[in-house]
Each structure stands twice: as C-alpha cells, then as structure tokens.
Backbone as ProteinMPNN parsed JSONL, in Angstrom:
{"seq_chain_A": "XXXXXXXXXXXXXXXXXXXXXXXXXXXXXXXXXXXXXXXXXXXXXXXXXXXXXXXXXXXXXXXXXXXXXXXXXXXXXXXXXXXXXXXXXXXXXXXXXXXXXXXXXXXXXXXXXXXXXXXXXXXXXXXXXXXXXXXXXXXXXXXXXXXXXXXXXXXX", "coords_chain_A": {"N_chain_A": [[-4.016, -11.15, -14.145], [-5.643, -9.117, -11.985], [-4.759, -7.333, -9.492], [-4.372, -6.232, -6.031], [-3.082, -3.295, -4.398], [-2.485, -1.414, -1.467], [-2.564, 1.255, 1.154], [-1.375, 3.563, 3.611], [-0.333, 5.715, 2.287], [1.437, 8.162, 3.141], [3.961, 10.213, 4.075], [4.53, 9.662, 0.78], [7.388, 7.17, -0.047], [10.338, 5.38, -1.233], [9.985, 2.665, -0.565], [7.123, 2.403, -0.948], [6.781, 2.988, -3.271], [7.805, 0.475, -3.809], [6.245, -1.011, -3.919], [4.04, -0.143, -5.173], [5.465, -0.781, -7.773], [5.393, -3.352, -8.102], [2.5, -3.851, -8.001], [1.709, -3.0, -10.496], [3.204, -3.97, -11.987], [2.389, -7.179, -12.353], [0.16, -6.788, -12.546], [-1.858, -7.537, -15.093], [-4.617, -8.036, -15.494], [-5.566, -5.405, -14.433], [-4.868, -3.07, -11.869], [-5.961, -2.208, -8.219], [-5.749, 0.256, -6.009], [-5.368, 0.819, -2.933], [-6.382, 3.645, -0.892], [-6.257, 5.136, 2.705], [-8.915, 6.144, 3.844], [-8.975, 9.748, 5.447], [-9.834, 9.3, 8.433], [-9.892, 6.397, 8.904], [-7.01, 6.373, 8.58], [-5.565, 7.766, 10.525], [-7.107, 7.208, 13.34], [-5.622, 4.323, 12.883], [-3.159, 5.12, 13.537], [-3.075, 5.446, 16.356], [-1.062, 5.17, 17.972], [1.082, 5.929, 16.958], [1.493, 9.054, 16.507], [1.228, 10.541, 14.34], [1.448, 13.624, 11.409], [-0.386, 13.298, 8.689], [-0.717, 13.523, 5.577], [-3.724, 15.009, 3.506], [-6.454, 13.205, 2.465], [-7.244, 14.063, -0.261], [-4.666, 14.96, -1.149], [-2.532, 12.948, -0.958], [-3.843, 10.85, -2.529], [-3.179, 12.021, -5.4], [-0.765, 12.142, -5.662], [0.173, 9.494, -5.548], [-1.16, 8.918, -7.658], [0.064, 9.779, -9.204], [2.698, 8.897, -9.203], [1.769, 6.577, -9.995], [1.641, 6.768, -12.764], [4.458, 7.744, -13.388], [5.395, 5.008, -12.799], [4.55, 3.236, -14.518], [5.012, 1.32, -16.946], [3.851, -0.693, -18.352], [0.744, 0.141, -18.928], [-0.916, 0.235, -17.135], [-4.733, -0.562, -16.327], [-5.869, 1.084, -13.788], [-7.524, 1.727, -10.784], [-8.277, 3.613, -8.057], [-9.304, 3.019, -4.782], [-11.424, 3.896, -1.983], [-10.24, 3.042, 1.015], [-11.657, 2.37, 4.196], [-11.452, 0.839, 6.539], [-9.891, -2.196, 8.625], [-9.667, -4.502, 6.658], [-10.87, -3.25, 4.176], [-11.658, -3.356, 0.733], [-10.763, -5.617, 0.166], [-11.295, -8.02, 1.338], [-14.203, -8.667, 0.718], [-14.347, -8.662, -2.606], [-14.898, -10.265, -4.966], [-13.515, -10.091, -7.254], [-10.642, -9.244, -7.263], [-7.308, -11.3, -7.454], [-5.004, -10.975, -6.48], [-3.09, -9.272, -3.807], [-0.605, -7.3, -2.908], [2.055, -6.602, -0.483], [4.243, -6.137, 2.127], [6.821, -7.509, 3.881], [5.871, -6.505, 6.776], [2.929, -6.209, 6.729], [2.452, -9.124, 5.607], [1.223, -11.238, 7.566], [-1.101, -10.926, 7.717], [-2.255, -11.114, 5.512], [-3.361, -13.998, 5.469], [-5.819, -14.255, 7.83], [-7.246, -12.598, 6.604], [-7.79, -13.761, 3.915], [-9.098, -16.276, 5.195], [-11.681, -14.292, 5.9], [-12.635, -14.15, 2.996], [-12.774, -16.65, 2.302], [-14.955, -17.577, 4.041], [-17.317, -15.768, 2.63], [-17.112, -17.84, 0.394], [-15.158, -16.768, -1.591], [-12.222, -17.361, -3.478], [-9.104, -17.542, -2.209], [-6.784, -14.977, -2.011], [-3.453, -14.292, -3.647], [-0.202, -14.051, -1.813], [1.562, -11.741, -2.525], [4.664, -10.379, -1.678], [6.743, -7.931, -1.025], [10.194, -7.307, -0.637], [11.263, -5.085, 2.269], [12.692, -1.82, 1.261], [15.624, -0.673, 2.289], [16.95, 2.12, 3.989], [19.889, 4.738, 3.857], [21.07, 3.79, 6.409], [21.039, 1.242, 6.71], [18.506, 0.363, 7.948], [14.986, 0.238, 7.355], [12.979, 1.975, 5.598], [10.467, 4.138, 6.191], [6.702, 5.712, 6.369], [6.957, 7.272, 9.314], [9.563, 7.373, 9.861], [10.421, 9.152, 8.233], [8.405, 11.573, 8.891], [9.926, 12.235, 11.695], [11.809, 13.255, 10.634], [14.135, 11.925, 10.357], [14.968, 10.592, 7.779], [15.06, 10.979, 4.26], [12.155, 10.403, 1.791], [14.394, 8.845, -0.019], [15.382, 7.773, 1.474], [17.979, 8.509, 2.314], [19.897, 9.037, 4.892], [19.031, 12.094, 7.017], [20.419, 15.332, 8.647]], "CA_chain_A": [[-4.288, -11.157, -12.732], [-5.933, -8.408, -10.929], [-4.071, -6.807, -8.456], [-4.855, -4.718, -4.981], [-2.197, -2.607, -3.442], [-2.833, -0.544, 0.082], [-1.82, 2.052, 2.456], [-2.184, 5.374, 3.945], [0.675, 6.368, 1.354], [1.819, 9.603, 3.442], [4.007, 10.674, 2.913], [4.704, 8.179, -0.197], [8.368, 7.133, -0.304], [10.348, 4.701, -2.191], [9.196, 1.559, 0.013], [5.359, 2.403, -1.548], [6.751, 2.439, -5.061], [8.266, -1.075, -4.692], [4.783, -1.862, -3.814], [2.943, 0.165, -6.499], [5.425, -1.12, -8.889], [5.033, -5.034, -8.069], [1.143, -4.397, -8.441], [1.523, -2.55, -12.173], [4.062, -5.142, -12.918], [2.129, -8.018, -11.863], [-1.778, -6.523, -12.677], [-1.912, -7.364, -16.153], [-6.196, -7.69, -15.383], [-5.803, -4.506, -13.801], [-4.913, -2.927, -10.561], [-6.95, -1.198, -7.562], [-4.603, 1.286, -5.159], [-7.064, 1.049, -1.532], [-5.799, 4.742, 0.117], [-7.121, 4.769, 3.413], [-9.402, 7.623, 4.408], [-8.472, 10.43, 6.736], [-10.001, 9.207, 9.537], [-9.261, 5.156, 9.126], [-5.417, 6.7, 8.75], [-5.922, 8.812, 12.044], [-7.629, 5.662, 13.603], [-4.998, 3.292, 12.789], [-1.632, 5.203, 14.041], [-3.015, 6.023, 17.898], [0.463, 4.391, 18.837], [2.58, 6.554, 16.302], [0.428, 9.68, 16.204], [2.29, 12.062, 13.438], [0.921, 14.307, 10.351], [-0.813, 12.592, 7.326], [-1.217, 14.435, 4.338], [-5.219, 14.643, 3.442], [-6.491, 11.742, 1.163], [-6.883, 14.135, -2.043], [-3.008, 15.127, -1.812], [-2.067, 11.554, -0.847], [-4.623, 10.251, -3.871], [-2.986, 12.659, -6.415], [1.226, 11.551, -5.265], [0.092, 7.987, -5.862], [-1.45, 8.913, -9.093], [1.508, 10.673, -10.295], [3.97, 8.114, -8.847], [1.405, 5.528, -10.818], [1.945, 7.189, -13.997], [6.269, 7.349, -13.71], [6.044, 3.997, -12.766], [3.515, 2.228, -15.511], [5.693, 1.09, -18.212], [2.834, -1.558, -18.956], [-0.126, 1.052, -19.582], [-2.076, -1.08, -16.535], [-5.346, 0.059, -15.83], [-5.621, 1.486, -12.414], [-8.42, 1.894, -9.853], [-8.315, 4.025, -6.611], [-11.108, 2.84, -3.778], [-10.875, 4.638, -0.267], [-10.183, 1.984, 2.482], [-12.258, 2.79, 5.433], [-11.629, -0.478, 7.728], [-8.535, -2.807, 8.981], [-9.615, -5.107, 5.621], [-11.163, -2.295, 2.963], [-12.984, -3.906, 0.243], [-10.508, -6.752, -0.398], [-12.21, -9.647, 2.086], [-15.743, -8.94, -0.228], [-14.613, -8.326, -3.752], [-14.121, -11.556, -5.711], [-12.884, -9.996, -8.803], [-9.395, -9.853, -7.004], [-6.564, -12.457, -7.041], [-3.382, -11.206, -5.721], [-2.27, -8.531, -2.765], [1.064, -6.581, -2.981], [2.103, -6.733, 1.036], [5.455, -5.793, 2.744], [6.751, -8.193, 5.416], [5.213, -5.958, 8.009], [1.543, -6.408, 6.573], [2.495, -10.363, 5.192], [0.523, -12.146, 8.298], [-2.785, -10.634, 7.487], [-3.031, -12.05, 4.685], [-4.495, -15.218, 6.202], [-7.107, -13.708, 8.297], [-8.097, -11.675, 5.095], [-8.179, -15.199, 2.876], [-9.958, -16.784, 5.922], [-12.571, -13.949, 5.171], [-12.733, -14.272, 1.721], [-13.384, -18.249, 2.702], [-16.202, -17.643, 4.598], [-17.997, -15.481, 1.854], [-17.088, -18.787, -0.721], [-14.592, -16.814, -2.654], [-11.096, -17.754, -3.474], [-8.005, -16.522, -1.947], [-5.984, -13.85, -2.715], [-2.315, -14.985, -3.863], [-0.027, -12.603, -1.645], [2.837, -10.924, -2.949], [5.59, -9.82, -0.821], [7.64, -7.192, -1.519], [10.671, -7.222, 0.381], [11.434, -4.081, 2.688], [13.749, -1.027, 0.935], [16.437, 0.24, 3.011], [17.307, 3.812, 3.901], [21.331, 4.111, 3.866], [21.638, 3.163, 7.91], [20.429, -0.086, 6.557], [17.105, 0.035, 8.412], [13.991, -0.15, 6.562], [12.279, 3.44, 5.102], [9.402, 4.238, 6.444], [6.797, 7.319, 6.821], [6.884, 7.376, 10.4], [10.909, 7.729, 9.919], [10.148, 10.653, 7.418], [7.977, 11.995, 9.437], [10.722, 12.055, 12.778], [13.175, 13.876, 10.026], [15.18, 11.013, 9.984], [15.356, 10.636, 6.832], [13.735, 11.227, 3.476], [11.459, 9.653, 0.982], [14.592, 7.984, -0.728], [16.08, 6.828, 2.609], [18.904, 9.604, 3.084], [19.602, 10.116, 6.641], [19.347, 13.746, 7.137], [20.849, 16.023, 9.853]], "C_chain_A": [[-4.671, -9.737, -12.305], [-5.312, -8.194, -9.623], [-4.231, -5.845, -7.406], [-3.413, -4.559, -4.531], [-2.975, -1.578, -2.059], [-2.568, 0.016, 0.716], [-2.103, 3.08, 2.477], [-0.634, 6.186, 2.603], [0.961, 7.865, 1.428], [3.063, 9.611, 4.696], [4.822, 9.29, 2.303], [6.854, 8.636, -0.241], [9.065, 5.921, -0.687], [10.156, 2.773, -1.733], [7.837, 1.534, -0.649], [5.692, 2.473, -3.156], [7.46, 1.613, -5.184], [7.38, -1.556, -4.944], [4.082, -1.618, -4.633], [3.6, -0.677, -7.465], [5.177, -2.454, -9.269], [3.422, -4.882, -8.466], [1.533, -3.963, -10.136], [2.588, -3.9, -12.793], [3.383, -6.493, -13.31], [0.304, -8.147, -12.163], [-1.747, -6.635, -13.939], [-3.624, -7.172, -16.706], [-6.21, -6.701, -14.679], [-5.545, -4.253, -11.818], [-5.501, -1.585, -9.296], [-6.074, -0.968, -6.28], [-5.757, 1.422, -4.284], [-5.959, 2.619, -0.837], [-6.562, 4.624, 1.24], [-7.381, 5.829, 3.658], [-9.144, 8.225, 5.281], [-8.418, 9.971, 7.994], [-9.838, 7.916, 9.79], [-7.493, 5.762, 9.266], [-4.867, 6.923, 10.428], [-5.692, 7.389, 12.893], [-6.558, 4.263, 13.907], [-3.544, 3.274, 13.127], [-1.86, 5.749, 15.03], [-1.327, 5.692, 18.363], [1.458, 5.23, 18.195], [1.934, 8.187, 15.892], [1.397, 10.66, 14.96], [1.076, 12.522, 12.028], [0.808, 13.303, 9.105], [-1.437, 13.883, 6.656], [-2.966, 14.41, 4.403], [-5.493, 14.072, 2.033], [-6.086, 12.781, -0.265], [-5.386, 14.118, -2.373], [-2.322, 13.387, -1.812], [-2.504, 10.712, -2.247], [-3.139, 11.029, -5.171], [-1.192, 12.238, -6.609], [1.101, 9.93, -5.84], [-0.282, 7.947, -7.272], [-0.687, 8.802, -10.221], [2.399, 9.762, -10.198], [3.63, 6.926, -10.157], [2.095, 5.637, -12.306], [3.568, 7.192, -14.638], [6.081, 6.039, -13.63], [6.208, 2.952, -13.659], [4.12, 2.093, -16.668], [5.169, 0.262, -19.073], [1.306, -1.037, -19.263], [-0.933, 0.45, -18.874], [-3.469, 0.107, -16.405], [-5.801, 0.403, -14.43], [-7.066, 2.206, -11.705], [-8.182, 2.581, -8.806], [-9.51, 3.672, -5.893], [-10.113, 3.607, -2.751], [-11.259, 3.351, 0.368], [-10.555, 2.617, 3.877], [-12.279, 2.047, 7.018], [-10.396, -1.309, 7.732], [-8.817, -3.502, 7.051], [-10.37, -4.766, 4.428], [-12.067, -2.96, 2.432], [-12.178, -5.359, -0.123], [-11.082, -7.971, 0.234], [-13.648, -9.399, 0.847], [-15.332, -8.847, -1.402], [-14.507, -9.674, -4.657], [-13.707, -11.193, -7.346], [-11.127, -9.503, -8.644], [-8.32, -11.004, -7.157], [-5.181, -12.398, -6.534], [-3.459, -9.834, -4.702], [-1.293, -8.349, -2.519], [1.016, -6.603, -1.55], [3.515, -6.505, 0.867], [5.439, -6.626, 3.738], [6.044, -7.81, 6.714], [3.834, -6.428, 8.159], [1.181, -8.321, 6.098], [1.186, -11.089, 5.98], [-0.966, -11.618, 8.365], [-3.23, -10.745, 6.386], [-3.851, -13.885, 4.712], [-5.991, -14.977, 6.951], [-7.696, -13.017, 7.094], [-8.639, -12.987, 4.404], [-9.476, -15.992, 3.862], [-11.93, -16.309, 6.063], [-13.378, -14.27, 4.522], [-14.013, -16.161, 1.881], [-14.619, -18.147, 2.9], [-17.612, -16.727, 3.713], [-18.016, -16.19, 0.503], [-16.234, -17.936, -1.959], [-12.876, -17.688, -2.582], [-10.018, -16.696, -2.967], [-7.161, -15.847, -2.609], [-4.612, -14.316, -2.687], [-1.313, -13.571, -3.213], [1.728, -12.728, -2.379], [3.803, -10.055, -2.238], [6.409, -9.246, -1.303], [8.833, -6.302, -0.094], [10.879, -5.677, 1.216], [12.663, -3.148, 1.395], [14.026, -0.421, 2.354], [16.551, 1.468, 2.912], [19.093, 3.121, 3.798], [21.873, 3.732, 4.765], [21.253, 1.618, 7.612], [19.216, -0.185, 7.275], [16.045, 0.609, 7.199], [13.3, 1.565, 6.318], [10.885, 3.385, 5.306], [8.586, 5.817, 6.422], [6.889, 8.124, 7.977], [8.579, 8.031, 10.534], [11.386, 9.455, 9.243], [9.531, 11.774, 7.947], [8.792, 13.184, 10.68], [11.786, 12.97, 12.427], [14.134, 13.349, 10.099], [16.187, 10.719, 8.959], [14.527, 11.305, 5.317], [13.156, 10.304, 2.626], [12.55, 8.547, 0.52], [15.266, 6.955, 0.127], [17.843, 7.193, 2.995], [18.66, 10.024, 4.045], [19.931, 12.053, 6.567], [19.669, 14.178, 8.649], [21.615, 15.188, 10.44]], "O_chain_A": [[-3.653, -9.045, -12.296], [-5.459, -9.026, -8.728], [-4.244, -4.655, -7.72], [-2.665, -5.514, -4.322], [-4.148, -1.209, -2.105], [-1.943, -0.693, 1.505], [-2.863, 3.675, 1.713], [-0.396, 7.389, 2.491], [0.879, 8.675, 0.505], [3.031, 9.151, 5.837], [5.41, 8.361, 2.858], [7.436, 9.712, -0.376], [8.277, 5.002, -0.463], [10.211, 1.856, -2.552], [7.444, 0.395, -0.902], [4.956, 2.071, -4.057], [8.015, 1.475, -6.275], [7.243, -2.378, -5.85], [3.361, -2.502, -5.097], [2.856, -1.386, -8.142], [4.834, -2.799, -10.4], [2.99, -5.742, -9.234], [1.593, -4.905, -10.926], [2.552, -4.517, -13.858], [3.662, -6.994, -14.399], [-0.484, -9.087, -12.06], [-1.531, -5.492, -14.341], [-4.002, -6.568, -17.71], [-7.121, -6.881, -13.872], [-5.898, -4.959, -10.873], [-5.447, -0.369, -9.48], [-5.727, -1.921, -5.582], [-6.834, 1.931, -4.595], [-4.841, 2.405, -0.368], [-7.628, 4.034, 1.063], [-6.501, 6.682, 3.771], [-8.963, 7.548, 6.293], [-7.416, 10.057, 8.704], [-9.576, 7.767, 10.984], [-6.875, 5.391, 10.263], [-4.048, 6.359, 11.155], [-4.674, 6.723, 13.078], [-6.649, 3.445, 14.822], [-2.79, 2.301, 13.136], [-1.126, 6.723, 15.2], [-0.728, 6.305, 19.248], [2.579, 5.336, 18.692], [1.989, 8.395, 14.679], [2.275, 11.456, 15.296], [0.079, 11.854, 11.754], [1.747, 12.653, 8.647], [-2.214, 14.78, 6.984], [-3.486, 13.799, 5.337], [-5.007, 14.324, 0.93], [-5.166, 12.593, -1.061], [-4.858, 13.585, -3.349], [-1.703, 12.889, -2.752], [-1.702, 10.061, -2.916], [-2.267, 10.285, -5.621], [-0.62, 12.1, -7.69], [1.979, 9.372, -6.499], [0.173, 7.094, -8.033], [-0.63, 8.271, -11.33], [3.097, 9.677, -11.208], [4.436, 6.461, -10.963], [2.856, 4.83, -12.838], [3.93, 6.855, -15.765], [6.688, 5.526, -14.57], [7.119, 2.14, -13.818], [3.718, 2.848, -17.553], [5.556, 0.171, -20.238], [0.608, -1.843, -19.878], [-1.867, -0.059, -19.495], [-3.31, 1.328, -16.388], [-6.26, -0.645, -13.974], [-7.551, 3.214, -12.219], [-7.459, 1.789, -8.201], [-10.627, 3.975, -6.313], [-8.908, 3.835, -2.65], [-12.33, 2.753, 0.265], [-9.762, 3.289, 4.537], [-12.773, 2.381, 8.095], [-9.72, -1.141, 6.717], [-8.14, -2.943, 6.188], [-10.62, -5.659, 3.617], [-13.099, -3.291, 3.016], [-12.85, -6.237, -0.665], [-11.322, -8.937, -0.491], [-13.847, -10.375, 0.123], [-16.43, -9.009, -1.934], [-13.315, -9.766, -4.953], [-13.646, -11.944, -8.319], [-10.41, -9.398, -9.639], [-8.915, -12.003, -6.753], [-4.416, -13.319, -6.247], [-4.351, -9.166, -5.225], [-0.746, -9.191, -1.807], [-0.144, -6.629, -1.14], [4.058, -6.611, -0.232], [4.47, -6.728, 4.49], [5.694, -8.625, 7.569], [3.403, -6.919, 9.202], [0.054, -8.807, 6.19], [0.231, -11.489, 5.315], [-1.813, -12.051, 9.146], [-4.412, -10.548, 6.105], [-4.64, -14.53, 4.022], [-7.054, -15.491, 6.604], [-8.906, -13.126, 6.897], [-9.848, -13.214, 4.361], [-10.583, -16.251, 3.39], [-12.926, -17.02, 6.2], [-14.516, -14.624, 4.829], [-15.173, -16.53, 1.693], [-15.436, -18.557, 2.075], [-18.77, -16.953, 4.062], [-18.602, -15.687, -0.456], [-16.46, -18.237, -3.132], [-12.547, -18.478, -1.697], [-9.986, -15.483, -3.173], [-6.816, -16.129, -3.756], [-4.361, -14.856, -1.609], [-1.394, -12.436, -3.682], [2.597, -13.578, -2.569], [3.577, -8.847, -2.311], [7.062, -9.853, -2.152], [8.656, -5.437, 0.764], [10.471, -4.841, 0.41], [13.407, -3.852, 0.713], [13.278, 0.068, 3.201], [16.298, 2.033, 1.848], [19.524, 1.971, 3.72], [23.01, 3.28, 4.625], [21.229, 0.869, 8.588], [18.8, -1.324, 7.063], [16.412, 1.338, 6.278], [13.3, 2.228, 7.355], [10.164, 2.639, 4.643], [9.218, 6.874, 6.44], [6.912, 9.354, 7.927], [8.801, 9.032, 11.214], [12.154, 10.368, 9.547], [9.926, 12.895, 7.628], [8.563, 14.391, 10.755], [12.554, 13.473, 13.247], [15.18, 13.983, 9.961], [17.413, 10.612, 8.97], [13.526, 12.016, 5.389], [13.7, 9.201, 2.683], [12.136, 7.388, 0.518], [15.618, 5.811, -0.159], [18.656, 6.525, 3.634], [17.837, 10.865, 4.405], [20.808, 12.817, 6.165], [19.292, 13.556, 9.642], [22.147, 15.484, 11.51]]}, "name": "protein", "num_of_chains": 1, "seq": "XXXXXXXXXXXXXXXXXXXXXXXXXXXXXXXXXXXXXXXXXXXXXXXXXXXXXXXXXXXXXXXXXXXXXXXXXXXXXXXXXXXXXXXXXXXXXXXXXXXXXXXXXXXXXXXXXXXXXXXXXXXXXXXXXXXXXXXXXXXXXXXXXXXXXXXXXXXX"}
C-alpha cells in the first residue's frame, strides 16, 4: 500500500511521529510526507497566528525523525503541499491517508474529489491523538504557547 502523510510539521512533536510512524508502518508500496509550504502554513493558521519553522528546517526534522523511526527500510517521498488538499485529490498512485481525529472528516470531501476525477478512494487511517501529561492532546500550537514540549511535558 502506498501511503500519504501531511502537515506543516512545526515544530514536529511526538503526535507527528505517531503519524509518520503509522505511514512507514503501513507503506509497504512506499510513502509520500506532503510538508506544507511557507506560505500555505502562514495561510492556513490566520486564527492561531504563531512562528513556523521554514520548510527546509521543517523538511530536514521530518527526514531525520523518518530515518529513527523506519525500522522497515520504506521508501519515502517528500512533495510540498501548497493547497487545503495538496496533491492527494489528483494522484491515483495513492491508497491510504495517515489522519488524526482532528483532520478525520476531510477525508470524504478529499475521496469525493478523487471520485470525480474516476479514481479510487483513499483508505483513511486514523491515528488516535497522543497526550501531553495534563491529559490534553500535544500539539504545536501548545509548544508554541510554552505549554509544553515536543514530548508533552508541561513546562513552567
């Protein structure tokens, strides 16, 4: 199976490597990591405005994270995601999508896509939230705030 994963992965913390590792686990036809470009990132958190790394450092954390994580030697793709639905609505050499409950319900409108260009849908893959240790969910927006950090230690 071919596998896409997705996100602005800044800063990457251990919520984005449940998700990298479900695609490497799960991509045995290979998997393609969409980062989203500076300015789709920008673009897409008017409501939460905070500091994003810039794609190469973001590219190069995901690389590295890829590499600890890959215990199956997958082969691995980076595309830049420039738009709400990147390149996965057009590619038909896809078949599954790593997602987090947050992103789950857009996988229908994406498949609905897909539909309408006669391919087949993408099988999604949910990967439940990781907790920080307040029991709420780890995010980078939380990392960001100095809440907490990457592994989901409240700080201060």
């Amino acid at each position: 199976m071919r596998v896409v994963v997705a996100g602005t992965f800044g800063p990457l913390h251990d919520g984005h490597r449940a998700l990298l590792r479900a695609a490497l686990e799960r991509g045995d036809e290979g998997v393609v990591v969409g980062i989203t470009s500076d300015a789709f990132a920008a673009s897409s958190r008017r409501d939460d405005p905070r500091p994003i790394p810039p794609y190469e450092e973001r590219e190069r954390r995901v690389l590295a994270e890829i590499d600890a994580l890959d215990e199956w030697n997958r082969e691995v793709e980076v595309r830049t995601v420039s738009d709400e639905y990147g390149f996965a609505d057009d590619d038909p050499s896809l078949d599954a999508l790593v997602v987090s409950p947050e992103t789950d319900d857009e996988v229908a409108e994406l498949n609905r896509r897909r539909a309408e260009r006669g391919m087949d849908p993408l099988r999604p893959i949910v990967v439940p939230y990781v907790l920080a240790e307040d029991g709420e969910r780890i995010s980078s927006t939380r990392i960001a705030r100095g809440e907490i950090d990457e592994h989901g230690n409240l700080l201060g």
